[in-house]
N, C-alpha and C positions, 0 to 999 in steps of 0.2 A: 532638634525637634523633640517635644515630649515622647515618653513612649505612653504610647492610649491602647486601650483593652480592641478599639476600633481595627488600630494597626496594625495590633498583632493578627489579630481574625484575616484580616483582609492580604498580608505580608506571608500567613501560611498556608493552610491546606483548603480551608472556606473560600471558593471560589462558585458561583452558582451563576447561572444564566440571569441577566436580566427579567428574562420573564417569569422566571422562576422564583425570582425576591419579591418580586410587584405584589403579588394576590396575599403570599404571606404577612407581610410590614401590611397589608392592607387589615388582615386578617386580629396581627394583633395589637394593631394600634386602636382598638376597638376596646375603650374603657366599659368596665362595666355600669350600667345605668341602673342606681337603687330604684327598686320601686316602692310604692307608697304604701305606708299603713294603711291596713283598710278603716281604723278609725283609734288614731291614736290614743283620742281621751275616753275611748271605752276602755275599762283594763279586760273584760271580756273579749273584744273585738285583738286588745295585744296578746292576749291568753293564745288564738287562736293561729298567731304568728310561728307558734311552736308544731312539732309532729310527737309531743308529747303522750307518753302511753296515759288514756285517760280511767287508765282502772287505778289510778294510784294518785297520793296527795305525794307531791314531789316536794320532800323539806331538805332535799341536800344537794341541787342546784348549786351552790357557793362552792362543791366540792371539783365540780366540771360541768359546764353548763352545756344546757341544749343548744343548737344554733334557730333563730328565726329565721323564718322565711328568707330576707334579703340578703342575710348572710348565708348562707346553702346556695343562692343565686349565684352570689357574688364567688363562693368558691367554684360552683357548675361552670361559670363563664369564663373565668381562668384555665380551671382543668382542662376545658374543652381548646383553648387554644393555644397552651401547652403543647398537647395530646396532637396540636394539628400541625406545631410548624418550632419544637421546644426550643432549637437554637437560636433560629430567629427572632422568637418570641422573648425567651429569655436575655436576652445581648443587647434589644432595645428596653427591657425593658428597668436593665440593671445598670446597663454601661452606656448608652448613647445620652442624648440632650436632656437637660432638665425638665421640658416638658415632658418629655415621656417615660422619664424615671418613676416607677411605683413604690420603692421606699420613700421618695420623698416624700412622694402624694399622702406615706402611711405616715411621714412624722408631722405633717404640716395639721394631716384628720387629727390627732393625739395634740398637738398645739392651741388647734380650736376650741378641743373641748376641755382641753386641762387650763387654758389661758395661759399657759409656757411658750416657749418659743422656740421653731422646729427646730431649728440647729441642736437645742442640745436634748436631745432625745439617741437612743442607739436604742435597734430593735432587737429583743431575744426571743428565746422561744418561752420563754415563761420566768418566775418570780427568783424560782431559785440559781438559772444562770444570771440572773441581774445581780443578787446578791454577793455569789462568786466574783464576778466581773470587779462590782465595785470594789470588794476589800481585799480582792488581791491586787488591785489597783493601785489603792494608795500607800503612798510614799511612807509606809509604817518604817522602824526601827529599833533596832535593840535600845529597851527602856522604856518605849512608848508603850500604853495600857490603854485597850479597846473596854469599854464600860457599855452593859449591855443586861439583862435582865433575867429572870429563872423563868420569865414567861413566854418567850419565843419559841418560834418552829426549832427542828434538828436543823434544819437549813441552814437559821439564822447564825445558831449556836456554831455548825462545822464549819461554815466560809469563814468566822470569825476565827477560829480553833484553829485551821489547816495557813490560814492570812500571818498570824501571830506567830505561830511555833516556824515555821518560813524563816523569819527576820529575827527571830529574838525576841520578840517585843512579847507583851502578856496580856492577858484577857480575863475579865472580873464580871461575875453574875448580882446582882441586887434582888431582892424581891421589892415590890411596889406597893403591895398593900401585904396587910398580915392574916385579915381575912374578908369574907367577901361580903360583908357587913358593915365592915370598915373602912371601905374605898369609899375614895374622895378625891377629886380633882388636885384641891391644893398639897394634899400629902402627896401623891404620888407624883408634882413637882418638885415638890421642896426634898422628896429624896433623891431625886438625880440631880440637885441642885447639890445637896450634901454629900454623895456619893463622887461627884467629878473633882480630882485630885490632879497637882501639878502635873504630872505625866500620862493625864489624859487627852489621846489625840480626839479618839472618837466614842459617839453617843452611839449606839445600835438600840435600838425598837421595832418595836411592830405598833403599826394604829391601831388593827383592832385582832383582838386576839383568839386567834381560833380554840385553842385549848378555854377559852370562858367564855369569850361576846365582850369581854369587857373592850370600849373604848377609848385609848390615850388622848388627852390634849394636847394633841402633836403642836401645834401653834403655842402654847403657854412652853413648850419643853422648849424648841425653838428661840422662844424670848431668853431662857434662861442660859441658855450655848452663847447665844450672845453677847448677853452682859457680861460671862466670864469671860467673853474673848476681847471684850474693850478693854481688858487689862493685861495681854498677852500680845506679843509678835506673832506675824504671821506665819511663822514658822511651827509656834506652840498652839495656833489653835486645836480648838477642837471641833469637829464633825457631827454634823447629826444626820446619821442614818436612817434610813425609814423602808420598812416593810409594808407595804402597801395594800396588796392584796384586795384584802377585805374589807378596805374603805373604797377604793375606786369603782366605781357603778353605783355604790349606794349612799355616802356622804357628797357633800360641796366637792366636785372636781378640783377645785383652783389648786392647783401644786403648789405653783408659789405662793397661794397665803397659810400652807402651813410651817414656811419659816426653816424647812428644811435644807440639807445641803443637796443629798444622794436620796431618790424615792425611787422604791425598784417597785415592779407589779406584772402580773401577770393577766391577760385580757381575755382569757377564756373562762370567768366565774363569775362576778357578780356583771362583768360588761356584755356577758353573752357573747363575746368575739371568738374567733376562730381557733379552736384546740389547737394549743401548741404554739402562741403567741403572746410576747409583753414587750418589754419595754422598760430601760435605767433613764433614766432622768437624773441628771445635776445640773448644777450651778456653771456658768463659762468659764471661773476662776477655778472651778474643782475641776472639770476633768483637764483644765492646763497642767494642772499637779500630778494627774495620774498616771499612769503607765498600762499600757493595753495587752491582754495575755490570750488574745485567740487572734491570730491574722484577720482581716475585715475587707470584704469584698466592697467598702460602701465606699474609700475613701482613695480618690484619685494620687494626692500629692504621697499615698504611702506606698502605691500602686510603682507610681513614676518613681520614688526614691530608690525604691527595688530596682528598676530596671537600670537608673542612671548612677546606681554604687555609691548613694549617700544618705547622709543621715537625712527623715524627714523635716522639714520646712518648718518652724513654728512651733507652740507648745500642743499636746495633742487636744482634739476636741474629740466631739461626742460622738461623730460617724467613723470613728478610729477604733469604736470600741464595740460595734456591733461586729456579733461574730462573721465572718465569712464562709465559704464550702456553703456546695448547694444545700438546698430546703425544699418543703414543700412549699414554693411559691403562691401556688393558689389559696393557702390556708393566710399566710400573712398578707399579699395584697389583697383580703378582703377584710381586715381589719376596718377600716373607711366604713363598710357597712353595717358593722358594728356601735360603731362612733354616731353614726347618721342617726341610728334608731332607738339611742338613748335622747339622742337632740329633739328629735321628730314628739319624742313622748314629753321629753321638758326632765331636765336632772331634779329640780326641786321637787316636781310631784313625784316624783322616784323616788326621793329619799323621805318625803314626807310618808307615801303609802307603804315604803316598807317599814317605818319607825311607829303608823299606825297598825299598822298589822302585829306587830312582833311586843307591842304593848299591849294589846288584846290578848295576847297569849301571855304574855306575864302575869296579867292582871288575874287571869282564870287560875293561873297554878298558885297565885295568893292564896286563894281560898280553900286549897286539897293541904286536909293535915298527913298525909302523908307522902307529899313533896317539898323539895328543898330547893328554891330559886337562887341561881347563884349569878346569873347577870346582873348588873344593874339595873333597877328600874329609869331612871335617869335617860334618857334619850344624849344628855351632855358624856354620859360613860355607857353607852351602849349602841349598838348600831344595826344590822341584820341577825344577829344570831342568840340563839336561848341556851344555856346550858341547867339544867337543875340534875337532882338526884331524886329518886323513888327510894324510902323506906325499904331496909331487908332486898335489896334489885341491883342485882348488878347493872351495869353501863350496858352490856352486850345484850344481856337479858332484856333489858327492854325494851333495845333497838328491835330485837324479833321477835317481840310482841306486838310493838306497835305495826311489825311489817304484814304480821296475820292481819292484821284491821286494813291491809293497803295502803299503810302510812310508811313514805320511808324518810325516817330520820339517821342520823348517823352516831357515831361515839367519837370522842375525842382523843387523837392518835398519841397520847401523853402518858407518863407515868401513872400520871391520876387522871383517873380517866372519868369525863361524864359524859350521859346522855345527850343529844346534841336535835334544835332543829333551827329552821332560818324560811320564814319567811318573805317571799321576795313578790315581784310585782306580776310571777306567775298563779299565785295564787287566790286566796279570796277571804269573807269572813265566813263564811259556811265551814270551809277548808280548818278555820283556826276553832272552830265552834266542833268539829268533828273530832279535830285531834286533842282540844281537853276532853273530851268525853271518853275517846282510850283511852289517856294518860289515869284518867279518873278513877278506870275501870280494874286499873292496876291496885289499886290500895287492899 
């Protein structure tokens, strides 16, 4: 007979009165019920979904976001029955039937809206254990070369760095454009297109890059992994990684049409989800390949293999590679309401209102001669965030100036470092009309 998480509870020391189980399992089989925008197509009426301090123009959201309303519900309603009965609570709500499983419920919410499919989703706590996860995962090798860019996080850069020197294998930086006047879609294909050499396994990127705002065409890089692999074994392909981040909540959800392999992301920034929550996404054929480095509470037949002295059953899939050991369960079963209230609004007018918003503000630092816009104007190479420079101003420097006007923007955590702001669907055109008029004020 399998050994089940069931078994063990019930075979050891968890022995409780009948009546004593009854009101508990009543108590927390009690899913939490979103409640409704008060008027989703007002963006004033979603403005007001936040507990936002309103003495201030909030431009660095993307950095950790506030929770809405449903999401603060959604974690009170967990905490609180936790807090009322955790064993029992927790034990259905991890290890007993599929219906009353809450990870699942959390990959199936993340399937909906990315148009993926639950199965291969693993939950983390955020962007850079997904990263970790994925490239010490795969089946690298002495001689194999991870191909990867000068424009990524430290994140991106160390799981790559720590992955490689592991095995042997080696690790190569590109730059993508040469300056920020000169980016272009088709060049910044055609260089990883040129840059991917026989012993390269894998592609690593970011969508969009927090060090500039600039936007990758993840989907055209994608085509280009491709085509080199119609001419390679499946042994020599190559991988395309993806940093996510800073496209999810505010470009096209669809995972799969950007052609990736591996898309890691964290759900606490631009999705407004619960601090301390993401999620790795591959392919069924990738994580077959992979190999899992933290034990995972999610996945029964690894559970059972433990108990019964053998190796696990099958190649590994994706609930084999969410970490296990407790968490704060009520932060990630409320992911769902996160997910809901990006649907509730509509992803398109999300992405549209912030790629209007953030074009308004580009357009106004066109005209300040003593500012230097270095995002894209392009909506096709930019996406939530501005970076420019101020004449004679440092990066820091201007962040606390603009914070005496009540405006807070951020800097960019890079060797070169700029001014930084992002606006998102919390804010307004007043907001974007306010803060050229600082910016302006700096010259």
């Amino acid at each position: 007979m399998p050994l089940t998480r069931r078994r063990l509870l019930v075979n050891g020391s968890l022995t409780l009165a009948a009546g004593a189980i009854a009101p508990a399992i009543s108590f927390a089989a009690q899913d939490h019920k979103t409640t409704s925008i008060e008027d989703p197509g007002n963006w004033s009426a979603v403005r007001r979904e936040f507990n936002l301090d309103p003495e201030f123009i909030h431009l660095g959201l993307f950095y950790l976001a506030s929770h809405p309303r449903v999401v603060r519900e959604a974690i009170e309603s967990y905490r609180k029955q936790i807090d009322f009965n955790p064993v029992i609570t927790v034990d259905r709500a991890l290890f007993e039937a599929d219906e009353t499983n809450i990870p699942l419920k959390v990959t199936r919410s993340l399937a909906g809206y990315t148009g993926a499919s639950a199965d291969d989703f693993a939950l983390t706590s955020n962007t850079t254990t997904g990263l970790a996860l994925a490239y010490h995962g795969l089946p690298l090798k002495k001689g194999d070369e991870v191909l990867t860019t000068k424009h990524d996080h430290e994140v991106h850069h160390e799981s790559i760095r720590w992955a490689t020197e592991r095995v042997g294998a080696t690790w190569r930086k590109i730059p993508l454009f040469d300056s920020f006047e000169s980016i272009s879609a088709d060049d910044i294909v055609d260089r990883i297109r040129k840059a991917i050499r026989p012993a390269t396994r894998v592609v690593g990127v970011t969508w969009v890059h927090s060090a500039s705002g600039v936007k990758l065409p993840i989907s055209r890089i994608g085509d280009v992994v491709a085509e080199v692999n119609r001419s390679r074994t499946s042994q020599e392909r190559v991988l395309l990684v993806v940093d996510g981040v800073h496209g999810l909540g505010v470009e096209n959800p669809n995972i799969p049409a950007l052609n990736c392999d591996i898309f890691a992301a964290g759900t606490h920034k631009w999705l407004f989800g619960p601090r301390g929550t993401g999620f790795l996404w591959a392919r069924p054929e990738v994580w077959a390949m992979m190999r899992p480095t933290i034990p995972s509470f999610s996945s029964w037949e690894l559970y059972n293999a433990w108990g019964e002295e053998r190796p696990p059953k099958g190649p590994p899939r994706a609930n084999w590679f969410s970490p296990g050991g407790f968490l704060p369960y009520e932060h990630q079963w409320a992911v769902p309401a996160a997910v809901e209230f990006h649907q509730k609004i509509g992803p398109s007018r999300i992405t549209e209102r912030i790629h209007e918003l953030n074009h308004q503000f580009k357009e106004g630092l066109n005209s300040m001669k003593h500012v230097h816009r270095l995002t894209p104007m392009s909506a096709e190479l930019s996406a939530g965030m501005v970076c420019f420079e101020v004449n004679g101003m440092k990066p820091e420097d201007v962040r606390k100036r603009l914070l005496e006007k009540k405006i807070i923007a951020t800097t960019t955590p890079y060797a070169v470092s700029y001014p930084r702001v992002a606006f998102g669907i919390l804010n307004n055109e007043d907001e974007v009309k306010k803060t050229l008029a600082a910016v302006a004020a700096l010259g």
